[in-house]
Every structure is written in structure tokens, then in C-alpha cells.
C-alpha positions as CSV (number, residue, x, y, z in Angstrom):
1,X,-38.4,-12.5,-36.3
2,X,-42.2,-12.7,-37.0
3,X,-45.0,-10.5,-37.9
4,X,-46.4,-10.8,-34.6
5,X,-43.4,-9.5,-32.9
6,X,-43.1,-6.6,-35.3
7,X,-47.0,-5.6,-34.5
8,X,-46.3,-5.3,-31.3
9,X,-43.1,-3.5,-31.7
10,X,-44.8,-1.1,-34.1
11,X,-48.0,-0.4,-31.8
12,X,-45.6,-0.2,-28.5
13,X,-43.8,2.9,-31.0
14,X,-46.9,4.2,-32.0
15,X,-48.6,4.4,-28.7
16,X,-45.2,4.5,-26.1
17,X,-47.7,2.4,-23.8
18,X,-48.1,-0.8,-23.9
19,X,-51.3,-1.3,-22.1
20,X,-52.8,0.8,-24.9
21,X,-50.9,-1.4,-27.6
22,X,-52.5,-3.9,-26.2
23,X,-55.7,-2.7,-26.7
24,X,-55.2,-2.2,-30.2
25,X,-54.0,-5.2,-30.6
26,X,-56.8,-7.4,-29.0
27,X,-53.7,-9.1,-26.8
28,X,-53.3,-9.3,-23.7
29,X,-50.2,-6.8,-22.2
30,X,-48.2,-9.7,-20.7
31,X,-48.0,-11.2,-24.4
32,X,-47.5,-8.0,-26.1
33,X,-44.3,-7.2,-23.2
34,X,-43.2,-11.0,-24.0
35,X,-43.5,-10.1,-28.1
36,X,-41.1,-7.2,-27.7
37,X,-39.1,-8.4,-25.8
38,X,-38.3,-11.9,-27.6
39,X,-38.0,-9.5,-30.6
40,X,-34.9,-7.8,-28.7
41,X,-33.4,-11.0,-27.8
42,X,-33.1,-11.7,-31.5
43,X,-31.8,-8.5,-32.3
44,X,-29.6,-8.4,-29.9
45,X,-30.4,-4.6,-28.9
46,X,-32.7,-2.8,-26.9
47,X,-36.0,-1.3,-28.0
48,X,-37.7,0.8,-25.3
49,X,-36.6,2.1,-22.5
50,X,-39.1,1.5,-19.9
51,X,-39.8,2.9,-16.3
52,X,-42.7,3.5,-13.8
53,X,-44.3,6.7,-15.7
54,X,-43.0,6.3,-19.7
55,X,-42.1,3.9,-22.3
56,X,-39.4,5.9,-24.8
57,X,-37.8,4.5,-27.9
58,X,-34.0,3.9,-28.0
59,X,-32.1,5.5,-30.8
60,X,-31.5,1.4,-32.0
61,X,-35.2,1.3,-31.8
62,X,-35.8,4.4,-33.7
63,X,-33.2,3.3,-36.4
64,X,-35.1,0.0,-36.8
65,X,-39.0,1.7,-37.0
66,X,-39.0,2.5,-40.6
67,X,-37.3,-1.0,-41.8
68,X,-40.1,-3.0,-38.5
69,X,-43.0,-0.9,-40.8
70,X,-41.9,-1.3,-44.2
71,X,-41.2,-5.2,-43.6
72,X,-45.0,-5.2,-42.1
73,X,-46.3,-3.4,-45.6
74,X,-44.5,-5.8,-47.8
75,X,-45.7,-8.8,-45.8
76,X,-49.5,-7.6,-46.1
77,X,-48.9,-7.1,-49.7
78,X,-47.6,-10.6,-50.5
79,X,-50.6,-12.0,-48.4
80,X,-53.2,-10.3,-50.5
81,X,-51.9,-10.4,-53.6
82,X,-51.3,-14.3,-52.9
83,X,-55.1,-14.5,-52.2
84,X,-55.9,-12.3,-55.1
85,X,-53.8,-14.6,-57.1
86,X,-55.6,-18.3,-55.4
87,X,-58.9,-16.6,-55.9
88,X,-58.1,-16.2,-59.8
89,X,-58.8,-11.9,-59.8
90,X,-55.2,-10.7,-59.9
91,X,-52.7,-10.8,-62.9
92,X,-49.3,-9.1,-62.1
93,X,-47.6,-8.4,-65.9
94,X,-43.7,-7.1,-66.5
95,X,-43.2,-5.3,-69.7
96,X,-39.8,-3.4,-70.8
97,X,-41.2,-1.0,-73.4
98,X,-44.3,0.9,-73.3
99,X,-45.5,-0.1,-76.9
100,X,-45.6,-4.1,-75.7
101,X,-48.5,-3.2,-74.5
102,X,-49.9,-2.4,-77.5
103,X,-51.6,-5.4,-78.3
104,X,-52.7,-6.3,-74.5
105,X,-56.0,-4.3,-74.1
106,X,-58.3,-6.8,-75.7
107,X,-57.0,-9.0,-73.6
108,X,-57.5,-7.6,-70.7
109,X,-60.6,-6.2,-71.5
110,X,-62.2,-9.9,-72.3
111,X,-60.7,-11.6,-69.0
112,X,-62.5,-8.3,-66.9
113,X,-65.9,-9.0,-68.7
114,X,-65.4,-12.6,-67.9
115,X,-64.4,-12.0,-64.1
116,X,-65.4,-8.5,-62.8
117,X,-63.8,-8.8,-59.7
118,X,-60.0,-9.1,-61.8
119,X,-57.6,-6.6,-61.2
120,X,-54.0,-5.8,-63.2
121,X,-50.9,-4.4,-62.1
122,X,-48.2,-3.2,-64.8
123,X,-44.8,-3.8,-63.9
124,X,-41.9,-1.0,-66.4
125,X,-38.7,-2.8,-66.0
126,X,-35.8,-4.4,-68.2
127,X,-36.6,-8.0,-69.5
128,X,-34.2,-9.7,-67.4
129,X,-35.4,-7.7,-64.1
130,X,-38.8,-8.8,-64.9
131,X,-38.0,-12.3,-65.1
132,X,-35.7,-12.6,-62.2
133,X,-39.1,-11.2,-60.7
134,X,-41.2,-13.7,-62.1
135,X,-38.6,-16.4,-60.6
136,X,-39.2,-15.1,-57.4
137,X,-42.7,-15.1,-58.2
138,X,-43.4,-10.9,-57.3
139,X,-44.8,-11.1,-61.3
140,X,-47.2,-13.6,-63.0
141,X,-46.3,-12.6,-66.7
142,X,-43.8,-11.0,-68.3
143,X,-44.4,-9.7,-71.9
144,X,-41.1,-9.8,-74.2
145,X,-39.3,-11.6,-77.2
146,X,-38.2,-15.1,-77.1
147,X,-34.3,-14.6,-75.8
148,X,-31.6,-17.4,-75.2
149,X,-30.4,-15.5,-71.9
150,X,-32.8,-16.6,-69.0
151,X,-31.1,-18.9,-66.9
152,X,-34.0,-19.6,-64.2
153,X,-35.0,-23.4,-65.1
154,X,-38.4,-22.5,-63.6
155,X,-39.5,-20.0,-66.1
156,X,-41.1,-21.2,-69.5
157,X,-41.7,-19.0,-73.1
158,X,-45.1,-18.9,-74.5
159,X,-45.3,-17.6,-77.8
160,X,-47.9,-15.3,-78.7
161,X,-47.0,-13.3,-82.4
162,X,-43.8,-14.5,-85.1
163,X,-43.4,-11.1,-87.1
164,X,-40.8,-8.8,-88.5
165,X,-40.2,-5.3,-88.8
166,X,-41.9,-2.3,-90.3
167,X,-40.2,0.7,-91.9
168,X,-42.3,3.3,-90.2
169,X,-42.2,7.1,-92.2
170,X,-43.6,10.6,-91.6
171,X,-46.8,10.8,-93.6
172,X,-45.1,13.6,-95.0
173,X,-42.0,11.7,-95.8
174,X,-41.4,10.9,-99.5
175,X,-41.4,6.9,-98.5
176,X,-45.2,7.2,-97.6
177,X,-46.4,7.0,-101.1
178,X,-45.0,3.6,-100.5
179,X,-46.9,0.3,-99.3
180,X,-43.6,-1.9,-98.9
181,X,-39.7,-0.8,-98.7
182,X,-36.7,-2.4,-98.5
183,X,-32.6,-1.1,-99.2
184,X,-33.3,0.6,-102.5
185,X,-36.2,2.1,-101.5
186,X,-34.6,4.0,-98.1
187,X,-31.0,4.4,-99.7
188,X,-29.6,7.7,-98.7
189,X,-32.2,8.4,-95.9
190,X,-31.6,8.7,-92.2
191,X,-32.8,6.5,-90.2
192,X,-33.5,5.2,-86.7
193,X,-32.7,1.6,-85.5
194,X,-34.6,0.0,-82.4
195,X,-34.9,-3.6,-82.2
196,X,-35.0,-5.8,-79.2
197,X,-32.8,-8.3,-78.6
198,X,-34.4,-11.1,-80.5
199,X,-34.8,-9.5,-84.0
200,X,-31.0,-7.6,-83.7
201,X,-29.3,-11.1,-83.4
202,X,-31.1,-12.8,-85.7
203,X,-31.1,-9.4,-88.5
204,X,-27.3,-8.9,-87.9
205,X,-27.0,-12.3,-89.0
206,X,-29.1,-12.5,-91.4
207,X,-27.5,-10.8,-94.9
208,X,-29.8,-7.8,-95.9
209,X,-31.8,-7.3,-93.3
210,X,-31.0,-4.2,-92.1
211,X,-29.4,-1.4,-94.7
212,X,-25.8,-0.2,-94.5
213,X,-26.0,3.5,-93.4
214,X,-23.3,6.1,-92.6
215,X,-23.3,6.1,-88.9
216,X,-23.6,9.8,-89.2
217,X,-27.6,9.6,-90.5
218,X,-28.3,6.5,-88.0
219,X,-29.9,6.9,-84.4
220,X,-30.3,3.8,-82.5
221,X,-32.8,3.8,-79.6
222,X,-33.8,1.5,-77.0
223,X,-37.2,1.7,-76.6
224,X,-39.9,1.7,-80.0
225,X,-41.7,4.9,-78.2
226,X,-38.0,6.5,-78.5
227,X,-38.0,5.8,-82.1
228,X,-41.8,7.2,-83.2
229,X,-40.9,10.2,-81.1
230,X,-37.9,11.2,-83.3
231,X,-39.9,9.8,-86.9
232,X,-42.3,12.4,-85.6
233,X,-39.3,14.8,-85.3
234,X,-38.0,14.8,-89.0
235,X,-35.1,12.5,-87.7
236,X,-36.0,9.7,-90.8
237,X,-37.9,6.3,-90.9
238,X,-37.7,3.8,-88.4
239,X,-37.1,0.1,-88.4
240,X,-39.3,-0.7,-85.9
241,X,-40.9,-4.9,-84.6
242,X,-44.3,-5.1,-86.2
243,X,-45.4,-6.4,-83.3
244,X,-45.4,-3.2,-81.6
245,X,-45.8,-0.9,-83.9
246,X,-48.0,2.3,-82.9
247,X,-50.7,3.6,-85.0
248,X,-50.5,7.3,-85.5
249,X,-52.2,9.4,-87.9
250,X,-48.8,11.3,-88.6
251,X,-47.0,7.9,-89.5
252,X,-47.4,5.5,-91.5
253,X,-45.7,1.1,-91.1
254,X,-44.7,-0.1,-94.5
255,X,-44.2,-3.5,-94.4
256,X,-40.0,-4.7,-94.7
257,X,-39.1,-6.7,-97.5
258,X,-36.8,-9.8,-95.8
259,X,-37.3,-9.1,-92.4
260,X,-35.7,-11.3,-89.8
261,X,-38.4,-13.0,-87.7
262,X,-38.3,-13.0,-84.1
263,X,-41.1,-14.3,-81.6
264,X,-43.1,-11.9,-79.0
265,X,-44.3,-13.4,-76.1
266,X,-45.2,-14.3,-72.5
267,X,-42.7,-15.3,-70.0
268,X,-44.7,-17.2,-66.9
269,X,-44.0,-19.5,-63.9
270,X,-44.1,-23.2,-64.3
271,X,-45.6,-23.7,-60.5
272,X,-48.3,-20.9,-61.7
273,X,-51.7,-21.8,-60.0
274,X,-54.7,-21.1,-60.6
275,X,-56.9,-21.0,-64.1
276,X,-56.2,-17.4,-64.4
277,X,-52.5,-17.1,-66.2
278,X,-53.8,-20.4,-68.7
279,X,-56.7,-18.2,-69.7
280,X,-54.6,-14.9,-70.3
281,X,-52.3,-17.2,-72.4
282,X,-55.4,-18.2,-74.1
283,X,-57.2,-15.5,-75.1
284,X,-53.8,-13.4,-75.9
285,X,-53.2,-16.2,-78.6
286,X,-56.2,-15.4,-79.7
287,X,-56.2,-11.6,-79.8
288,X,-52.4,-11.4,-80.9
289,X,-53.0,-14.0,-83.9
290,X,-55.9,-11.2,-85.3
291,X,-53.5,-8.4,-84.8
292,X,-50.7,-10.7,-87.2
């Protein structure tokens, strides 16, 4: 099965003529007559049923137009993002929480003054989604913490920030008039929990780094936008990655006295071509290690 076949397939529905398929495809009607029907050999079923005065789609041929058009639309896309990609103006980017993006505007903003033609598409998804999308290279970055579970040998880390957490309060909260916490400081306060993978194996394991609260005044969340949304809320401080933590007038990030350290970063592809992904890496180094 080719694209060719499925044009022809797809005009011969649109028009139920083939002379005038023809037309719109710049073929000759012999070759479009030969695409179609090579294309039912394949399949094994019949497309059109054809007589002296009308061409009419068979219920098998109905069945198959959505999946004949939608195989067409993905096959476009890949072609132009693939020469977006060669021609150094596309970037694709995977992210699992809204707040990773905190940090990427700069970035992007210096790589569009420095190629006006570039254009970005943001991919929401769970880390591991991402990558397995990056394997199959549908991404060109995904943004996340260093973890020890991707299993594609293709795929490499690149390291952008090594931080911590912050205990973000209310600024009407009693912990604001604070400009560092730790246990003592929080004891008997609810609070919320959200930390990625990399920080919540390394904090677990690592004695004192997060405090011992009754379960009944802890909320855990799994996204960092869940856990300002409910600091906002009266719901207590959160323990949130410095790395993505949101500035908001209502809140304010105390830093966390013995924070475990995890590392944010950039998954990409080793095969990525192109100058565009090695510049991205480089000027997000750049831009992260100011935000630090």
C-alpha cells in the first residue's frame, strides 16, 4: 500500500468518476483505474462498484475511507515536519507538567530572533509517553528530570538545572515572614507534596528531607500546577522542585533547608540532525543556569 494508491482511491471517492479523478490528479485515467485497482488486490476486497453510467463505493470501501484519508494526513504531516526539521525551523518539545515550561520562554524566544522562520509545537503527555515518542522520532525534545527508567538505548539526558525544592506558602500564611524553612519551621501545618520522580526517590531516601505529617493534613498531587492551585486554596505550603516553581504575587518559594537534589532536563535523539536541537541545548544551558 502506497500513497499513490490511496490518492487515487481518495479522489475516485470524492469524485465517483474516475475520468474526473484523473483530472485532479494530473494522471492519466488508465493509471488512476490501475492505482485502485492494485490497491484492491492488496486488500483483498472490492472498492467501487463500477458500470457503464456510475462509479459507487462498496460498504468495504466506505469502511476503509476515513482510515485511506487519515493515513494520507499523517503521511503529509511526517513529510513536512521532516523538512521543517532538515531545514533547521521546527522543534517538536514533550513536557508532562505545565510548569516545566516555566523556564523555556527565553529560550525559545532567542532561537526565533536568531531564525525567524522557526516554529514550536508543545507536546502534554506523561514522561515515558514522551520518550517512547521521541524513540520513534514523532518529538525532538522532551523536557523532564533525569530518571533510571528509559529503556530506549537511542535516547540520551542532557542536563540543564541540579536544584531542590521550595516550601511554597500563602503570602498570608504565617511561614511567609520566613526566607528559609525546614521541619521545625512547618511542624503542625498541612501540607501538599508533589515531586517528580527524580527528587521523591532520592528525598525518601535521603533522612530529613521531607517532614513526617499525619496523612490526615497531607495532599499529594501530581502535577506542581495542582499543588499552587490548592496553596492558593488555604490547603497549606507546598513542597514543590525549584526548578519549576511559579511566581505569583499571592505566594511566596522559601528556600528548603536539606533538600534532595534531582536534575531537570532535556531528553533528545542520538541520530538528531540538524544544528537546531545542539543550539536549543545550548542556549537552554545558558538560560536555565541564570534562572539557578
Amino acid at each position: 500500500m502506497n500513497t499513490t494508491q490511496l490518492e487515487c482511491f481518495v479522489q475516485v471517492a470524492n469524485n465517483l468518476n474516475f475520468r474526473r479523478a484523473a483530472d485532479e490528479l494530473h494522471l492519466s485515467q488508465p493509471t488512476v483505474s490501475k492505482q485502485v485497482s492494485s490497491l484492491e488486490e492488496e486488500l483483498g476486497e472490492t472498492l467501487f462498484i463500477r458500470n457503464t453510467r456510475e462509479v459507487s463505493l462498496t460498504s468495504f470501501g466506505s469502511s476503509f475511507l476515513p482510515d485511506a484519508r487519515e493515513i494520507l494526513r499523517l503521511s503529509y504531516a511526517a513529510a513536512e515536519r521532516a523538512r521543517k526539521r532538515a531545514e533547521g525551523t521546527e522543534l517538536a518539545i514533550g513536557y508532562s507538567d505545565p510548569n516545566d515550561l516555566m523556564r523555556l520562554s527565553p529560550v525559545l524566544d532567542r532561537i526565533r530572533q536568531e531564525r525567524p522562520s522557526f516554529h514550536v509545537t508543545l507536546n502534554l503527555g506523561p514522561r515515558d509517553a514522551n520518550v517512547d515518542k521521541l524513540a520513534r522520532e514523532q518529538l525532538d525534545v522532551v523536557l523532564g528530570f533525569e530518571g533510571s527508567s528509559i529503556g530506549a538505548t537511542c535516547i540520551r539526558f542532557e542536563p540543564l538545572s541540579t536544584d531542590g525544592l521550595s516550601c511554597i506558602v500563602r503570602g498570608d500564611s504565617p511561614l511567609a515572614e520566613l526566607e528559609e524553612a525546614g521541619h521545625e519551621e512547618v511542624a503542625g501545618h498541612p501540607q501538599v507534596i508533589c515531586l517528580p520522580a527524580g527528587i521523591r526517590r532520592r528525598g525518601y531516601k535521603a533522612q530529613g528531607t521531607l517532614p513526617k505529617t499525619d496523612e490526615s493534613h497531607t495532599i499529594t498531587c501530581s502535577t506542581t500546577t495542582e499543588a499552587f492551585c490548592l496553596v492558593n486554596a488555604g490547603f497549606g505550603y507546598a513542597l514543590v522542585p525549584t526548578v519549576e516553581t511559579m511566581p505569583d504575587p499571592s505566594q511566596k518559594a522559601l528556600r528548603w533547608r536539606s533538600s534532595a537534589k534531582a536534575t531537570f532536563g532535556a531528553y533528545v535523539h542520538e541520530a538528531a540532525r540538524g544544528d537546531l536541537i545542539p543550539r536549543f541545548l545550548e542556549i537552554a544551558r545558558e538560560e536555565y543556569g541564570k534562572q539557578a
